[in-house]
C-alpha positions in Angstrom: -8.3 -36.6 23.8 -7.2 -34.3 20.8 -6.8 -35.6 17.4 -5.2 -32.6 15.6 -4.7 -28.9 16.0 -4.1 -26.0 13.9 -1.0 -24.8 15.7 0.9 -28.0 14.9 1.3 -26.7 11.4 1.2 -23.3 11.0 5.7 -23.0 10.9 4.7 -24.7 7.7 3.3 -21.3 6.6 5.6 -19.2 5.3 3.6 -16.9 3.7 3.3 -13.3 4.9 -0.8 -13.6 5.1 -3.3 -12.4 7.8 -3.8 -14.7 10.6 -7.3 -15.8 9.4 -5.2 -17.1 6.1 -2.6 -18.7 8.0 -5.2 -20.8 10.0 -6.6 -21.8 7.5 -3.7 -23.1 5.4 -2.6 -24.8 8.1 -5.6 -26.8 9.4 -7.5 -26.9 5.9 -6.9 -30.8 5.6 -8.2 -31.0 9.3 -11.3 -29.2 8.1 -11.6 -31.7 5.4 -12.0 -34.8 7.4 -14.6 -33.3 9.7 -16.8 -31.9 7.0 -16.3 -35.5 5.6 -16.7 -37.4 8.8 -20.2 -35.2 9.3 -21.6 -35.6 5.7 -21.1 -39.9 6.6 -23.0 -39.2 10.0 -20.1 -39.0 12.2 -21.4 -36.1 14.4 -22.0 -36.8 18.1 -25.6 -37.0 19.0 -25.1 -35.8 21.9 -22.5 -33.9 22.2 -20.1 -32.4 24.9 -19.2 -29.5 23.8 -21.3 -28.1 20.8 -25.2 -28.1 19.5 -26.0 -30.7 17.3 -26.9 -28.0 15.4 -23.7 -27.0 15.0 -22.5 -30.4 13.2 -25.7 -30.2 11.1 -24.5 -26.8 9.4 -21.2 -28.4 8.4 -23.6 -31.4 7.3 -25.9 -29.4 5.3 -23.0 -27.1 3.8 -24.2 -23.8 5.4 -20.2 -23.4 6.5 -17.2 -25.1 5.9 -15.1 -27.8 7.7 -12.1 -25.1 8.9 -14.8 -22.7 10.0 -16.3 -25.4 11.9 -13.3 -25.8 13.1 -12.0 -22.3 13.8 -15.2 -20.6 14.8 -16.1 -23.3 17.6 -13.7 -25.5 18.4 -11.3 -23.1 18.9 -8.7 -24.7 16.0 -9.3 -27.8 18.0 -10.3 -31.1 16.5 -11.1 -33.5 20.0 -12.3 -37.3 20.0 -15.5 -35.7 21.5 -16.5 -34.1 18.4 -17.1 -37.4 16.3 -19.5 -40.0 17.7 -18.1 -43.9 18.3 -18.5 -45.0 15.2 -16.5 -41.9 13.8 -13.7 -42.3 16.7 -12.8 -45.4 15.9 -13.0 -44.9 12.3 -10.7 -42.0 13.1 -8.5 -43.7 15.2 -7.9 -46.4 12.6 -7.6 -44.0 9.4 -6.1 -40.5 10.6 -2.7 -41.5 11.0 -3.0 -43.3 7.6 -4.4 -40.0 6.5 -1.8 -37.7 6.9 0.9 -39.9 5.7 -1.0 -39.7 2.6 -1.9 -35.7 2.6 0.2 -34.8 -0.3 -0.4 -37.5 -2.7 -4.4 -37.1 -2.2 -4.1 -33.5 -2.5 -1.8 -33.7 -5.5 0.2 -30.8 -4.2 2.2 -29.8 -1.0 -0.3 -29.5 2.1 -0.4 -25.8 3.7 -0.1 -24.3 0.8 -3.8 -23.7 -0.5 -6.7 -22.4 1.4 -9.9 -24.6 1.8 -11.1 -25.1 -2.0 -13.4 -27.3 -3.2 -11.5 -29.4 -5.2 -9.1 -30.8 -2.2 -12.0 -31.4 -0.2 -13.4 -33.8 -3.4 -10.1 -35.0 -3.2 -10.0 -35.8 0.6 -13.8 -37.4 0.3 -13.0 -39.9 -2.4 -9.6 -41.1 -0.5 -11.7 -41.9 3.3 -14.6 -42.6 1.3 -12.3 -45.9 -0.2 -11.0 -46.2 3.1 -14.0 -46.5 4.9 -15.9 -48.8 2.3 -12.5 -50.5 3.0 -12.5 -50.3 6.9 -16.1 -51.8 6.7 -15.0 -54.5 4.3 -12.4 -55.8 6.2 -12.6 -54.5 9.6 -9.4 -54.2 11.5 -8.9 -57.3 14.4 -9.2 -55.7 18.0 -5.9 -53.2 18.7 -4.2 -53.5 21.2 -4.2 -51.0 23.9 -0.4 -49.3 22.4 -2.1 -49.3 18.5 -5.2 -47.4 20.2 -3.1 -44.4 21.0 -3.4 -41.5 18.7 -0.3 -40.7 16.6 -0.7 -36.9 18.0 -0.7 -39.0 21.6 2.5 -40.7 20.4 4.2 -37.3 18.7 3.5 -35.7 21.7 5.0 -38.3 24.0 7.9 -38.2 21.8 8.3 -34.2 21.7 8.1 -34.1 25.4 11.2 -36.4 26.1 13.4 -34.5 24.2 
């Protein structure tokens, strides 16, 4: 199931920029959470769609989240690019997430390209979350709080 996607956000860029630019503005914060959710292991081990390898670059810093992102998952970011432990983490924190995109950026979100300093920024907030989520781990959801909110925005775009 998808998680996110680039193309959700790019009317958000206004900017008159080359297409590379405009992708990544728009999915930088998705680009953020996996190069997060790989540093903290979250990388399938045997994945469907990509070499482990793959993950391991993003891992070891050879290449960034949003290229990751754009280079082979086609601006994609699927349930089937995290392991289990990472989906449900995922599931329980990405919603949360986004809500909080602009005040753990400390600016507007599509604005800046990938930097360094919103990716610290992004790793400090899940970090808390997740030493949070392991802390007090959420009771069982049920079976409507499982659903993704792109699984619930999409549902709702559709019956309009």
């Amino acid at each position: 199931m998808i998680i996110d996607r680039i193309d959700w956000y790019e009317e958000f860029i206004t900017d008159d920029i080359s297409e590379e630019e405009r992708l990544e503005k728009a999915g930088a914060h998705i680009g953020y959470y996996l190069e997060w959710a790989y540093k903290k292991g979250f990388a399938p081990s045997n994945p469907e769609t990509h070499a482990v390898a793959e993950y391991q670059k993003v891992a070891n810093s050879e290449i960034t989240g949003i290229q990751f992102l754009i280079e082979n998952c086609d601006t994609k970011f699927w349930d089937v690019d995290l392991n289990e432990e990472g989906q449900k983490f995922t599931s329980f924190a990405y919603n949360t997430y986004l809500s909080n995109l602009e005040t753990i950026l400390g600016h507007k979100p599509y604005i800046e390209k990938y930097n360094q300093l919103d990716l610290q920024n992004v790793s400090k907030y899940l970090d808390k979350v997740y030493a949070d989520y392991l802390t007090n781990p959420p009771s069982e959801l049920t079976s409507r709080e499982k659903q993704s909110f792109f699984q619930k925005l999409k549902d709702c775009l559709l019956k309009k």
